[in-house]
C-alpha positions as CSV (number, residue, x, y, z in Angstrom):
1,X,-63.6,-169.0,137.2
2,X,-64.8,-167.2,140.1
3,X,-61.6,-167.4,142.4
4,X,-59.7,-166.2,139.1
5,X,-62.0,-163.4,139.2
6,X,-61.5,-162.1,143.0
7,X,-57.9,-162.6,142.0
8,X,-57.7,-160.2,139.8
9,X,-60.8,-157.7,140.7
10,X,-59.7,-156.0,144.4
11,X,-59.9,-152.7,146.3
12,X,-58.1,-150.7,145.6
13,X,-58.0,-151.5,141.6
14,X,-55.4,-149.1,139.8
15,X,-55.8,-149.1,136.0
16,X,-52.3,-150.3,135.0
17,X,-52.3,-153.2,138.0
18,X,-55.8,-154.6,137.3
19,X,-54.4,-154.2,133.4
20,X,-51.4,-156.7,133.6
21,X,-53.9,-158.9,136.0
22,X,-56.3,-159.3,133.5
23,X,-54.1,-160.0,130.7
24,X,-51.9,-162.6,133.1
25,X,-55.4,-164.2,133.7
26,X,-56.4,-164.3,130.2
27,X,-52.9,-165.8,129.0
28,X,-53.2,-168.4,132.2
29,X,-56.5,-169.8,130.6
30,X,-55.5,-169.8,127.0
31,X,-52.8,-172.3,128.1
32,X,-54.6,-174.1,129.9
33,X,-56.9,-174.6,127.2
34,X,-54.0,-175.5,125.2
35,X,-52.5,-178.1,127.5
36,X,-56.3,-179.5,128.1
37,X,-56.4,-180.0,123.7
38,X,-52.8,-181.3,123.8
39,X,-54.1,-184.1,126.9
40,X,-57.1,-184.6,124.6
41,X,-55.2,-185.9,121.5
42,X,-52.5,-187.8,123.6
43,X,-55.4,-189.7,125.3
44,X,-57.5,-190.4,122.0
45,X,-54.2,-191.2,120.2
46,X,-53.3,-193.4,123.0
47,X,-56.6,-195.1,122.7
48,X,-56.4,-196.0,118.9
49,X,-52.9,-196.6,118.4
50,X,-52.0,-199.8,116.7
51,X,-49.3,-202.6,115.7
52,X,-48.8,-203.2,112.0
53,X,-47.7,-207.0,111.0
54,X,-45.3,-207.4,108.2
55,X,-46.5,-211.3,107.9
56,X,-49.1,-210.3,105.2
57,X,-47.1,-208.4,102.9
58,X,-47.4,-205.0,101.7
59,X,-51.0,-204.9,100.8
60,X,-52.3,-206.0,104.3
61,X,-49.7,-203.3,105.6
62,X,-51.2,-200.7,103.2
63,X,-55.0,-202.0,104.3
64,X,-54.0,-201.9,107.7
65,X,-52.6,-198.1,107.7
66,X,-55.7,-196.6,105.3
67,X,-58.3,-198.4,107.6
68,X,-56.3,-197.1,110.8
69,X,-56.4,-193.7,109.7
70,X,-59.4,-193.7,108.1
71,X,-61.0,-194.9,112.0
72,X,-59.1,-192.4,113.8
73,X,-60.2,-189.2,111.6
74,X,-63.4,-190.6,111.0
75,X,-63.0,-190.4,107.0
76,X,-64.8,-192.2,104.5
77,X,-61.5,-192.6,102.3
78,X,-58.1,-192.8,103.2
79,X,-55.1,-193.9,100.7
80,X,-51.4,-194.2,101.1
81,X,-48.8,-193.1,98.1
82,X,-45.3,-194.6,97.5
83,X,-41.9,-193.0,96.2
84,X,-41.4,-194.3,92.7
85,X,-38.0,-193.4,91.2
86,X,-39.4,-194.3,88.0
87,X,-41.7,-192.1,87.5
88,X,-40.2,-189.5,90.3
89,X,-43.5,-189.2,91.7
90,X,-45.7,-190.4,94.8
91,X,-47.9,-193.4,93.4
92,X,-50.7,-194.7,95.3
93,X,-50.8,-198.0,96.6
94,X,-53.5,-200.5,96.7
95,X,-55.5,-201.1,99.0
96,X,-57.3,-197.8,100.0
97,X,-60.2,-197.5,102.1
98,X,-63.8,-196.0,100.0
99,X,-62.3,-195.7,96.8
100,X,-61.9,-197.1,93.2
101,X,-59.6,-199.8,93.8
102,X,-58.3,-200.2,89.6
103,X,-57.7,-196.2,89.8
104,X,-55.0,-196.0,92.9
105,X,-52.6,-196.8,91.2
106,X,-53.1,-194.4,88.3
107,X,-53.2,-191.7,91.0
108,X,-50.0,-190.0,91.5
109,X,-48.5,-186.5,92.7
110,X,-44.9,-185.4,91.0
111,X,-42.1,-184.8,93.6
112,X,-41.1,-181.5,91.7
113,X,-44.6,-180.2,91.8
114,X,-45.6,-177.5,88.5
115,X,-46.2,-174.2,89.0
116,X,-45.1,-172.7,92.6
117,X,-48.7,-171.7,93.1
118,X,-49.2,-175.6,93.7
119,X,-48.8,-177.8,96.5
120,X,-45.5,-179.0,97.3
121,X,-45.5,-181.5,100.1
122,X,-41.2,-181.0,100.3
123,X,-41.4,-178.0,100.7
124,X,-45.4,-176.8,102.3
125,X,-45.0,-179.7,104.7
126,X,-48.7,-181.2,105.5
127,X,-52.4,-179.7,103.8
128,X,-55.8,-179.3,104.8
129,X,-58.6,-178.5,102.4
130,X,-62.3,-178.1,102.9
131,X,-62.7,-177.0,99.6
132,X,-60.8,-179.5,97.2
133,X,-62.7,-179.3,94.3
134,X,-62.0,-175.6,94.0
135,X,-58.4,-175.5,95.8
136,X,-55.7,-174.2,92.9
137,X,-53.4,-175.6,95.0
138,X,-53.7,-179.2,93.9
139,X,-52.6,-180.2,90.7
140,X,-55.6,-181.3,88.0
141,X,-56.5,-185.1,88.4
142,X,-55.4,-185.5,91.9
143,X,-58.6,-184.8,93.5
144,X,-61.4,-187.6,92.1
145,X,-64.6,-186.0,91.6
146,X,-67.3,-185.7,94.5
147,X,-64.3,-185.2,97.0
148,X,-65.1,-182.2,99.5
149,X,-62.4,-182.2,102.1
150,X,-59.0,-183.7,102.2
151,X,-56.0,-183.8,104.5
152,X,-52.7,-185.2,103.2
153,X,-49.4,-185.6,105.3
154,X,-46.0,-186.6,104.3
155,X,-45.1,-190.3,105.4
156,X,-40.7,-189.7,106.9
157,X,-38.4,-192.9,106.8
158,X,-35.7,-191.1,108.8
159,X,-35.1,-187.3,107.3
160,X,-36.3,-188.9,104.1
161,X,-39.9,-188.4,102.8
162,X,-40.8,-191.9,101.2
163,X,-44.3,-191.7,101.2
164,X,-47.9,-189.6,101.8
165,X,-50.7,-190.3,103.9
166,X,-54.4,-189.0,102.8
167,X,-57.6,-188.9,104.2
168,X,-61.0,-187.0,103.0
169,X,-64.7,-186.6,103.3
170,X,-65.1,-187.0,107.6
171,X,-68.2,-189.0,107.8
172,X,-70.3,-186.8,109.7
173,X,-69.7,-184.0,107.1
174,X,-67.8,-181.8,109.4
175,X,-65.1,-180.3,107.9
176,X,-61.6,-181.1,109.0
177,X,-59.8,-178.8,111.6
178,X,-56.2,-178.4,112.8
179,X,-56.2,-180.9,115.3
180,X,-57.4,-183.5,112.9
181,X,-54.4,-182.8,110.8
182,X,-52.0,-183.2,114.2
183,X,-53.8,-186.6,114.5
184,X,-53.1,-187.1,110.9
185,X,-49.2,-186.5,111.6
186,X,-49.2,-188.8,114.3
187,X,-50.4,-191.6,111.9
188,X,-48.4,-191.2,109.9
189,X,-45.5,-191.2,112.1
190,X,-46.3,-194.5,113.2
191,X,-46.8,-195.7,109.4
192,X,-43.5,-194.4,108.5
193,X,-42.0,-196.6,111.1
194,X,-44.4,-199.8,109.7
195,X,-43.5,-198.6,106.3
196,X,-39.5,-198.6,107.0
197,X,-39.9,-201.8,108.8
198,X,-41.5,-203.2,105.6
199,X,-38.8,-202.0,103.4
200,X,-36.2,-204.1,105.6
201,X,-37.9,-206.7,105.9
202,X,-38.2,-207.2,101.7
203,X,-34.5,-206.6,101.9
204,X,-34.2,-209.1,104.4
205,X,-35.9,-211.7,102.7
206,X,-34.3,-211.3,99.4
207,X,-30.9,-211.5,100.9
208,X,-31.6,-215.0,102.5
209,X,-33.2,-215.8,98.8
210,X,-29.6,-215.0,97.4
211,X,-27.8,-217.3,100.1
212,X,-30.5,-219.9,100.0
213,X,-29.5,-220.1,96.1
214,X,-25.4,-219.8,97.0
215,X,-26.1,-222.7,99.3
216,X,-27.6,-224.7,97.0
217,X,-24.7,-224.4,94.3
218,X,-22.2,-224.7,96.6
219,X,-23.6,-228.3,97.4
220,X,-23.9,-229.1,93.8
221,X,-20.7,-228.0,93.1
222,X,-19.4,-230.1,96.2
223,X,-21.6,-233.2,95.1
224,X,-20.1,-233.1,91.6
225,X,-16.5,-232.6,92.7
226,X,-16.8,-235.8,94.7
């Protein structure tokens, strides 16, 4: 900006001054171009948040999440995965948003990972790819063919990882950038929360199950006593 400019331009000008000027100047407007990208994201974030229900079950929780963050990147497919201690791997979970409903569940990614050339999301933390057909990183079978970008973050119920959060292919063919993936994080911070919630609330209503049933014997019991 011009007053920036006559700030740091004046006569007399030594070298070494006019130096340290310049690079204070420079420094100034990288963070403020920093702090204007941060506002950005807080005030689109703010715009599209959202308030999972729990009344539907865990497919209208899962639809609800995928469609969310399928809006807010602008992807054509979006897909959650699940812990399975079973098969000590993430699972997918139906539904997803733009993709083969009968194959979700098929898809999965193993905790341990293979080879340390591959993705591992415990211990590489969240991916981008513009190039997933051709990315060694991913493990054979996880990317479905056609698929051209992809962004997948870890889903955190407390310091434990119980889930990931994928999105690919933006809609406009662009591909995705670092502050799509922040965007990406902050979905899935408010799924893991909906997620946890979900969890509980199954507990919750298996535990009044089990007393429902105590009651019930304890007033057969009392009824055949008398």
């Amino acid at each position: 900006p011009p007053a920036e400019v006559d700030d740091v331009i004046r006569e007399p000008v030594r070298p070494r001054e006019l130096n340290l000027r310049v690079r204070l100047a420079v420094r100034i407007q990288a963070e403020r171009r920093l702090l204007h990208a941060r506002n950005e994201d807080l005030a689109t974030w703010s715009q599209s948040s959202w308030t999972p229900s729990l009344a539907g079950g865990a497919e209208a929780l899962f639809n609800q999440i995928t469609r969310h963050a399928a809006k807010t990147l602008r992807a054509e497919k979006s897909m959650v995965f699940l812990y399975d201690a079973e098969r000590r791997a993430m699972v997918g979970q139906h539904p997803g948003v733009g993709l083969d409903q009968a194959l979700l569940p098929k898809l999965h990614y193993p905790v341990q990972g293979e080879a340390s050339q591959r993705w591992n999301f415990r211990l590489n933390g969240p991916l981008l790819t513009n190039d997933a057909q051709h990315d060694k990183r991913l493990i054979p079978g996880f990317v479905s063919s056609g698929l051209r970008s992809l962004m997948v973050t870890p889903i955190l119920a407390g310091p434990q990882i119980s889930g990931l959060l994928a999105v690919a292919d933006r809609l406009d063919n662009q591909p995705f950038r670092d502050e799509d993936l922040s965007q990406l994080q902050l979905v899935a911070g408010q799924a893991g929360v909906a997620v946890d919630n979900h969890r509980l609330h199954e507990q919750l209503k298996s535990i009044n199950l089990r007393l429902q049933e105590f009651d019930r014997l304890k007033s057969e019991f009392v009824a055949m006593v008398a």
